[in-house]
N, C-alpha and C positions, 0 to 999 in steps of 0.2 A: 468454453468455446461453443459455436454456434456449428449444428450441423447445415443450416443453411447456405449453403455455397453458391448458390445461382439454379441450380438443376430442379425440374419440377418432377414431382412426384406419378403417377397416376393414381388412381381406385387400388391396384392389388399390390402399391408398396414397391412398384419401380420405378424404374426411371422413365421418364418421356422429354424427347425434347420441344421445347418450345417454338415454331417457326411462325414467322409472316408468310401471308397469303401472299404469292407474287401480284402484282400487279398485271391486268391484261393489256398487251398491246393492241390498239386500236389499229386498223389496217387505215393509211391516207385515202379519203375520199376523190374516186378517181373521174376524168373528164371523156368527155366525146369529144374530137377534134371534129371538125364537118368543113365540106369545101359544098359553098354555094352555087349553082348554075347562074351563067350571066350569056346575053346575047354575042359579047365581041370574045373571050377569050377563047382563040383554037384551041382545039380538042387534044391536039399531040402536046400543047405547053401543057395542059393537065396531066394527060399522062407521064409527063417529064417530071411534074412536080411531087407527084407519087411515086414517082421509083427514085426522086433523088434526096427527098426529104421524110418517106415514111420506109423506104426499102419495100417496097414491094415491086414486084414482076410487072415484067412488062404484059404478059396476060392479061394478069388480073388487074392491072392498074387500068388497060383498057377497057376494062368491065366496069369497075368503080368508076372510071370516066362517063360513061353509058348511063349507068344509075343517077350517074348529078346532072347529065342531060334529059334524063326522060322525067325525074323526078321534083329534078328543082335543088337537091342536096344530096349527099349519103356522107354515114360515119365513116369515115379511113382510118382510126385509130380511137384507141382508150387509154387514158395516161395519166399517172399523177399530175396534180395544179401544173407544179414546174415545167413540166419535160412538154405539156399540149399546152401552156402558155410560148414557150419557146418555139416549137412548131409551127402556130398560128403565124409570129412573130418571123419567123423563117419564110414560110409562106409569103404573107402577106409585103414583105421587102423584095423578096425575086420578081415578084407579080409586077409589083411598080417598078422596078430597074427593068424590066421587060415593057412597061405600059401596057400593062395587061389589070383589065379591071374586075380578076378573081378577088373572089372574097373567102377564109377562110375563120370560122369561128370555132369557140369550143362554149359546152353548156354539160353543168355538173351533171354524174349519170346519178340517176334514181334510184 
């Protein structure tokens, strides 16, 4: 008979189990959503469209509104591909059922 049964050894004549290295999970590389300034779209449809499609306040969505007017843009959210692909997507259809000619982009964060 074979005392070999599966089981490894160590150096001082015991037992050691043998394991795999787990593998690391990578965290999803996540997006900036961004809403563009444009000359025709009112200020209150922006802030309507931040409090109904990212949940934020009505405060602070008037502030973020402020920033994409004075600036030209600002980030409203950070999300995986899917969830700031969908937002965009969200965005960008109330915009037009409204005729309003915001733009809302996303660009991989660094």
């Amino acid at each position: 008979m074979s005392d070999d049964d599966g089981d490894r050894f160590d150096d001082d004549g015991g037992t050691a189990l043998a394991t795999k290295p787990k593998p690391k999970t990578k965290r999803p590389p996540l997006y900036k959503v961004m809403l563009l300034n444009d000359d025709y779209t009112p200020m209150e449809f922006v802030v309507l469209v931040l409090e109904r499609f990212f949940g934020i306040g009505h405060a602070q969505a008037t502030e973020i509104m402020l920033t994409v007017h004075k600036k030209g843009l600002a980030v409203v959210g950070v999300f995986p591909f899917e969830i700031a692909e969908t937002k965009v997507s969200q965005v960008m259809d109330f915009a037009r059922r409204h005729q309003h000619p915001l733009q809302c982009t996303m660009e991989k964060e660094e």
